[in-house]
C-alpha positions in Angstrom: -117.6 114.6 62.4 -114.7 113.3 60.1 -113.1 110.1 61.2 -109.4 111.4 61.9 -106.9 109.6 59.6 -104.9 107.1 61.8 -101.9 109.3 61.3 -103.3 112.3 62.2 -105.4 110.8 65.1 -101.6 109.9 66.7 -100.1 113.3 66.3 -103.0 114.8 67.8 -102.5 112.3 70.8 -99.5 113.0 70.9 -99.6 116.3 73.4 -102.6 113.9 76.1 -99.8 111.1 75.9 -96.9 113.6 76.7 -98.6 114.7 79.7 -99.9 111.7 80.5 -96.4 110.7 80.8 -95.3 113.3 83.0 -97.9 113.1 85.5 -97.1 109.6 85.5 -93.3 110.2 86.1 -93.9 113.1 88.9 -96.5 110.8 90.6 -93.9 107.9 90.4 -91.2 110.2 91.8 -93.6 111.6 94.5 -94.1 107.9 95.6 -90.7 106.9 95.2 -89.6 110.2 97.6 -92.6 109.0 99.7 -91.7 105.7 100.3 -87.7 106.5 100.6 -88.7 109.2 103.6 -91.0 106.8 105.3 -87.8 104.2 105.0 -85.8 106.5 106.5 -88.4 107.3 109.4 -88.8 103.6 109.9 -84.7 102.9 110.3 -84.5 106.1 112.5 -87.0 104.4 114.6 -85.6 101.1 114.8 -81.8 102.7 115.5 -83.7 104.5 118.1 -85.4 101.8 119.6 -82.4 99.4 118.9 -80.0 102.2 121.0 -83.0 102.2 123.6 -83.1 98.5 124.6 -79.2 98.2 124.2 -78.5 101.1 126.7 -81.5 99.6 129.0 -79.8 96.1 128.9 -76.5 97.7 129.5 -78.1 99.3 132.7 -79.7 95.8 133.5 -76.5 94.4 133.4 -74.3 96.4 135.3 -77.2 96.6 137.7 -76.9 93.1 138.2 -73.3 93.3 138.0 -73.5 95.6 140.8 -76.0 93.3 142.8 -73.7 90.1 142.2 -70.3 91.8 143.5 -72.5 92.7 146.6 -73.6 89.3 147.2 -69.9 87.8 146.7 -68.8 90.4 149.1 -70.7 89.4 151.8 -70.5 85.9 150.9 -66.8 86.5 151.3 -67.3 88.7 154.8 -69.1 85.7 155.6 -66.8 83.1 154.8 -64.0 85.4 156.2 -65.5 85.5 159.5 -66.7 82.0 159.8 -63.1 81.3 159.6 -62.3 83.6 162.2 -64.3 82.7 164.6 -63.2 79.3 163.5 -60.2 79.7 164.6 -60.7 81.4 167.8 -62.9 79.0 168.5 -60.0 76.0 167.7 -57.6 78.7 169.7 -59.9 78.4 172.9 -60.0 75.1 172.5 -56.6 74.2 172.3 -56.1 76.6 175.5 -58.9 74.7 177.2 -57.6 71.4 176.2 -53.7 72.5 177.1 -54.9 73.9 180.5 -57.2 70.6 181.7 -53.8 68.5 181.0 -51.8 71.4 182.7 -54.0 71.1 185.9 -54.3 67.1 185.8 -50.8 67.1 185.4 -50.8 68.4 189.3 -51.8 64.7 190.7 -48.4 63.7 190.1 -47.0 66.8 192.0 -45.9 66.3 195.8 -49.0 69.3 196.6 -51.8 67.6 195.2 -52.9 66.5 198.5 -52.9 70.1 199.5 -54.6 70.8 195.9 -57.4 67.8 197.1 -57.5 69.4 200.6 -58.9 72.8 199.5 -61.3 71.4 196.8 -62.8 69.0 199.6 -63.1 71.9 202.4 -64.9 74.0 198.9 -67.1 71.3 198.9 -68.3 71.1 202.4 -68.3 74.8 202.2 -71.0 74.8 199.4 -72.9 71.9 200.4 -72.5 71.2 204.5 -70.3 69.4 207.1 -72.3 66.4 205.9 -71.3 66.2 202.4 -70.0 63.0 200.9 -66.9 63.7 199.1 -65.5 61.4 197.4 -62.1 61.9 194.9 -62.4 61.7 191.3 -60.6 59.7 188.7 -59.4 62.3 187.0 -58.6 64.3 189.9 -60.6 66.6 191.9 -63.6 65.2 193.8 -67.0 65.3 193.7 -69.6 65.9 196.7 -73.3 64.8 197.2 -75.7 65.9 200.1 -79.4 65.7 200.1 -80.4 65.8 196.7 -77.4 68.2 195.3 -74.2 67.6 194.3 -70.8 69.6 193.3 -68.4 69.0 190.8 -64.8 70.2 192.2 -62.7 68.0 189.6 -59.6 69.3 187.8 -61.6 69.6 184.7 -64.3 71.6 186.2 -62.1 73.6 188.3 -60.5 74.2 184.9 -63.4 74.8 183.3 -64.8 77.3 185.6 -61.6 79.5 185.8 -61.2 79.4 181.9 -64.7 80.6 181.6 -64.0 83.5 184.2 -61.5 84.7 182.3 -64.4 85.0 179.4 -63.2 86.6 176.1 -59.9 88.3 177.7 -58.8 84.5 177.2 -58.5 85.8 173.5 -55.5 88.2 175.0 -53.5 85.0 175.0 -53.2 84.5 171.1 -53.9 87.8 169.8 -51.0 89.6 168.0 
């Protein structure tokens, strides 16, 4: 075997380095389309899973959107009805309070004797002829007889009748 000339040895290369080249450029394109689809897939999935947690936070949040306008609502029922019953409460009160002056006001009328008169025979009717009854600061008396006692004072008298009257009482200020 000759020893090619170094001229000849490169033109007769020349056809293995031409193909080497192009295998070299289609494998480098293949690669290249390779790794340009697999960046693709990959931002597809993270849109994907990006769209997935926003749309699951968005539902988080209006859930608990939802949950916190239901808890200020009844919060504010609440509050509402505290202050309702509030003022009824001050309402009765005020009644109660405007009616124990109305009926003390009687011991400076001419008929309180008659007023004292029926609340001593109510006492001896409740607790016997025997009764001690004895008349009240306030007005009214009060009666003792063998270990009981009864409270006929203004202000129970008062008391008693306002709480007959029970939550029709309400009748008074209601619009």
């Amino acid at each position: 075997m000759r020893t090619p000339v170094p001229g000849e040895a490169g033109a007769a290369l020349e056809p293995v380095r031409t193909e080497l080249l192009r295998a070299a450029h289609a494998e480098a394109r293949a690669l290249l389309a390779a790794a340009d689809r697999e960046a693709a897939d990959l931002l597809d999935a993270a849109r994907a899973e990006g769209e997935a947690i926003l749309d699951a936070s968005r539902r988080q949040g209006e859930a608990e959107g939802r949950a916190a306008g239901r808890a200020l609502l009844i919060q504010a029922r609440r509050t509402a009805r505290a202050r309702e019953l509030g003022g009824r409460r001050e309402a009765y009160e005020q009644l109660r309070l405007h009616a124990t002056e109305r009926v003390r006001a009687l011991r400076d009328t001419t008929g309180y004797d008659a007023v004292l008169d029926r609340l001593t025979r109510r006492a001896h009717l409740l607790l016997g002829p025997d009764a001690d009854v004895t008349e009240h600061p306030d007005g009214g008396v009060v009666a003792h007889a063998a270990g009981r006692s009864v409270d006929c004072t203004l202000d129970a008298v008062t008391a008693h009748a306002l709480d007959r009257i029970g939550p029709e009482a309400e009748t008074l200020w209601a619009p």
